[in-house]
N, C-alpha and C positions, 0 to 999 in steps of 0.2 A: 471383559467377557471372554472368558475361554471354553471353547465347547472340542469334544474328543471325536472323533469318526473313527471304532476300531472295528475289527473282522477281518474274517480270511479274506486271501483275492480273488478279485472279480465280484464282491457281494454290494459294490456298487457306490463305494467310500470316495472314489474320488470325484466320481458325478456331483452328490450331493454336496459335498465338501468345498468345492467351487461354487457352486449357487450359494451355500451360503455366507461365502465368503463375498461372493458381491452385492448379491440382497444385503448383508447389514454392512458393508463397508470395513470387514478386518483382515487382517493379515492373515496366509494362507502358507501353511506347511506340511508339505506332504513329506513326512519321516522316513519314506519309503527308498526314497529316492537318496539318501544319503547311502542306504545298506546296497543300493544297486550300483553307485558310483564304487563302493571298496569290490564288490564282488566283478564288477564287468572290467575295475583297472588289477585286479587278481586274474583275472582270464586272459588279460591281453598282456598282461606281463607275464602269461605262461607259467605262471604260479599252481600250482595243486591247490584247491577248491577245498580240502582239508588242513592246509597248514596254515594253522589260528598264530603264529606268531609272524607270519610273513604278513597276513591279513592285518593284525594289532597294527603291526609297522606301519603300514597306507591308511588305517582309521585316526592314527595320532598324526598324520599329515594333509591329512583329506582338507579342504578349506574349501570355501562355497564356491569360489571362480572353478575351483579345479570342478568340483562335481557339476557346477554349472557346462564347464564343456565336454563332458563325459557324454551328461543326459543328449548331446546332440548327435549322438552315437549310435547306430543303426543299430544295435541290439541291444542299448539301454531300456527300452521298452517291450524288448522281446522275450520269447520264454529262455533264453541263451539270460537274458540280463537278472532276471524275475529267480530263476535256479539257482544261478549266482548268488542272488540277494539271499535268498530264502538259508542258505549256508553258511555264509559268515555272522548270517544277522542269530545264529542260533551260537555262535561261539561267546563266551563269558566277557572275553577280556576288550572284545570289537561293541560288545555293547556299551560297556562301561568306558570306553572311549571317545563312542558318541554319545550316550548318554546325557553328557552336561550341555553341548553345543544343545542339543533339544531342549533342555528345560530352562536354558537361558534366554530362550528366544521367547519364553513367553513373558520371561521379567518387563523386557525392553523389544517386544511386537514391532516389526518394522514394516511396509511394504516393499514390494522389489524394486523398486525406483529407491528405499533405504529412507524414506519419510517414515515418520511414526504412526503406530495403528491404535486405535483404543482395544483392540482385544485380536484372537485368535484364533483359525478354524483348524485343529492340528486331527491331519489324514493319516493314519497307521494303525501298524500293530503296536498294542502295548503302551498307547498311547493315555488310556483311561487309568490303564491300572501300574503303568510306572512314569512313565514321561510326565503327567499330569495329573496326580492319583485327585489333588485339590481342584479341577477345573469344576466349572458353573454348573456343566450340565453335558452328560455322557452318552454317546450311542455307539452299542455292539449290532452293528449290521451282516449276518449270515444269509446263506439261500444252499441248496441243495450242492453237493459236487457237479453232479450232471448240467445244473443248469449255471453255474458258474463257469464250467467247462464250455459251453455252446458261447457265454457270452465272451471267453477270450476267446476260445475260435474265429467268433466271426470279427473279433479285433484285427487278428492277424489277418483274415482273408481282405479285408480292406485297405491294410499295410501292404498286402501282397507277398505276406510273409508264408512261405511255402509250410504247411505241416496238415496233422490228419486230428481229426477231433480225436478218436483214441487217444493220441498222443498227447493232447492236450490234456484228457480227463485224469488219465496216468502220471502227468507229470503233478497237477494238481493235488493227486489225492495222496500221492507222496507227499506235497511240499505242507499240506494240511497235518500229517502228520509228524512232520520235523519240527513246523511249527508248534504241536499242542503238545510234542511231548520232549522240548527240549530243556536242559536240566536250569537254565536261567530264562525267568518268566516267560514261563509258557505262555501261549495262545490262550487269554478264554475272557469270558467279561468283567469288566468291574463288580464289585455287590452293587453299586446303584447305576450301572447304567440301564440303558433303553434296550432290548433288544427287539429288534424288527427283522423278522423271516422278509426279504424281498426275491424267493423263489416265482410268486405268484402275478408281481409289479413290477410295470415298465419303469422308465428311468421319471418319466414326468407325476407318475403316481407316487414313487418313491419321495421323488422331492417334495408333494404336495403335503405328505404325512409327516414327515419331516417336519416342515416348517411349520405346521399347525402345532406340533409339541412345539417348539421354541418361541412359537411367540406366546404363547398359551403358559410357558414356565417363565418368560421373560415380563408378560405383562403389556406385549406389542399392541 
């Protein structure tokens, strides 16, 4: 079983994406988190956030232990790490680099203990319509800038990561649009996937809608 969770950030991919990764028991990838490991180890190697061959370089070296200690990185998860991502992950040659590490992992599904999984819940961008174009069953999750913006704000205010919702909605509506308009696989949905506006739903409504499609296209 391979199911996609794609859409911009903050539209709520990786909440759902978890739940159903333990609801039915599969392995769990969040694709995001490789583009934020090349991007956050480009910033601390003081590299220019433009130069796609310094970047290719760290993408054709990248290996899970490395991005595994990256993620433990005080702005791997922050808008400093998410900016980052959002820039390399729009360069051709850094895709294509990681590209196959992604679509290998659905051949041979492992959990993080590295036991085997019967299928896979893969969280990202681009994940329906290039990582995965074959998976079981697709969802484009979007919601508004504004309100995707309030909900990493109030990520970071619990982080106690210092910043101002402006800045937050600005950084977003920029990265929305690096993302939908870069010149290798833009941002946008599959022809079959799901799309769900969750401007209007909490995180637990979201889930509930969710899962009702999946068990309902699975036959649960």
């Amino acid at each position: 079983m391979i199911i996609t969770i794609d859409g911009p950030a903050a539209a709520g991919k990786g909440t759902v994406s978890k739940v159903l990764a333990d609801t039915y028991k599969l392995a769990y990838f969040d694709t995001g988190m490789i583009y934020r490991a090349v991007g956050l180890d480009m910033v601390l190697s003081g590299f220019d956030l433009q130069d796609e061959e310094k970047a290719f370089e760290i993408s054709k070296n990248m290996t899970f232990e490395k991005m595994m200690s990256l993620s433990t990185h005080k702005d791997f998860r922050s808008d400093i790490g998410g900016q980052a991502a959002s820039k390399v992950s729009a360069m051709p040659k850094v895709r294509q680099a990681l590209l196959k590490m992604q679509q290998n992992f659905a051949l041979s599904p492992v959990f993080a203990d590295g036991t085997p999984a019967n299928g896979v819940i893969y969280d990202g961008r681009d994940t329906g319509t290039v990582v995965c174009p074959n998976a079981d069953l697709k969802f484009f999750l979007t919601a508004s800038s504004e309100v995707r913006a309030m909900r990493r704000f109030k990520e970071f205010e619990a982080k106690g990561i210092q910043t101002s919702y402006q800045t937050v909605l600005e950084d977003m509506i920029a990265r929305d649009k690096r993302d939908s308009e870069r010149a290798s696989a833009p941002m946008k949905p599959a022809d079959d996937a799901i799309i769900i506006d969750t401007s209007d739903m909490d995180a637990q409504t979201e889930i509930n809608v969710i899962l009702k499609i999946v068990q309902e296209h699975f036959g649960f």
